[in-house]
N, C-alpha and C positions, 0 to 999 in steps of 0.2 A: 467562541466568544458567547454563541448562546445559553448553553452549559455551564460558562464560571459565572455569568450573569443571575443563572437561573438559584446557581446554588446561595448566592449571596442574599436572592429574596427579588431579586430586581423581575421582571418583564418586560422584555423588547420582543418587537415583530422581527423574523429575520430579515425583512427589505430592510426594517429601519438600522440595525445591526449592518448591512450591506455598503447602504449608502455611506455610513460612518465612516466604513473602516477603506470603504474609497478616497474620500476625503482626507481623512488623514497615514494615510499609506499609498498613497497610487501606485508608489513604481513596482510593491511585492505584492497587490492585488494586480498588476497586469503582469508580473510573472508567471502566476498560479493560475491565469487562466488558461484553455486548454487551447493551443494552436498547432499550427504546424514547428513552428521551432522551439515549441517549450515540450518536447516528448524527451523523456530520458533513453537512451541508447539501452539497449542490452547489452551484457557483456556475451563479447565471443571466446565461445570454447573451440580452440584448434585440437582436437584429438587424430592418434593416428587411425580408429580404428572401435571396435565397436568392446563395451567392457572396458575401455580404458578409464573411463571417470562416470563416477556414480553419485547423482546427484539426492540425499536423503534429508526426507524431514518426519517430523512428527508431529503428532496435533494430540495433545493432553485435555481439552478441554471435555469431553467425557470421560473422566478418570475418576470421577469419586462412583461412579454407577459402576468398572471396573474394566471400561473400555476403553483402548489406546490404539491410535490408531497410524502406523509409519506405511510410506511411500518410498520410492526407488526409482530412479528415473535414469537411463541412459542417456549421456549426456551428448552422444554421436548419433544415435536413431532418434532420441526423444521417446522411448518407447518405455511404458511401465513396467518395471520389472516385478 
């Protein structure tokens, strides 16, 4: 909210932005706070066995310098490949 505000020209403090959007939202500003029963679960991987699922990703955001940079991840050890 601080950001589309800011881009429009406007300024707000972020408490006053806060208090606002308490006011007129309670029930999805006291979802998004952090508690014990607002954690989202992990998903579970049931593998038999290690190398059975390989968890990969990449990160492009150094690619115009010509750097790229991918990960591998055992999805039974948790371990880097």
């Amino acid at each position: 909210m601080t950001a589309a505000l800011r881009i429009t020209g406007h300024r707000a403090r972020q408490e006053d932005i806060a208090a606002e959007l308490r006011q007129q939202d309670p029930d999805n500003v006291a979802r998004r706070k952090p508690g014990k029963g607002n954690r989202q679960r992990r998903a579970e991987f049931i593998n038999p066995g290690p190398d059975h699922l390989w968890c990969i990703d990449g990160h492009d955001k150094l690619s115009p310098w010509g750097i790229q940079l991918y990960a591998a991840i055992d999805a039974y050890s948790r371990k880097i490949i």
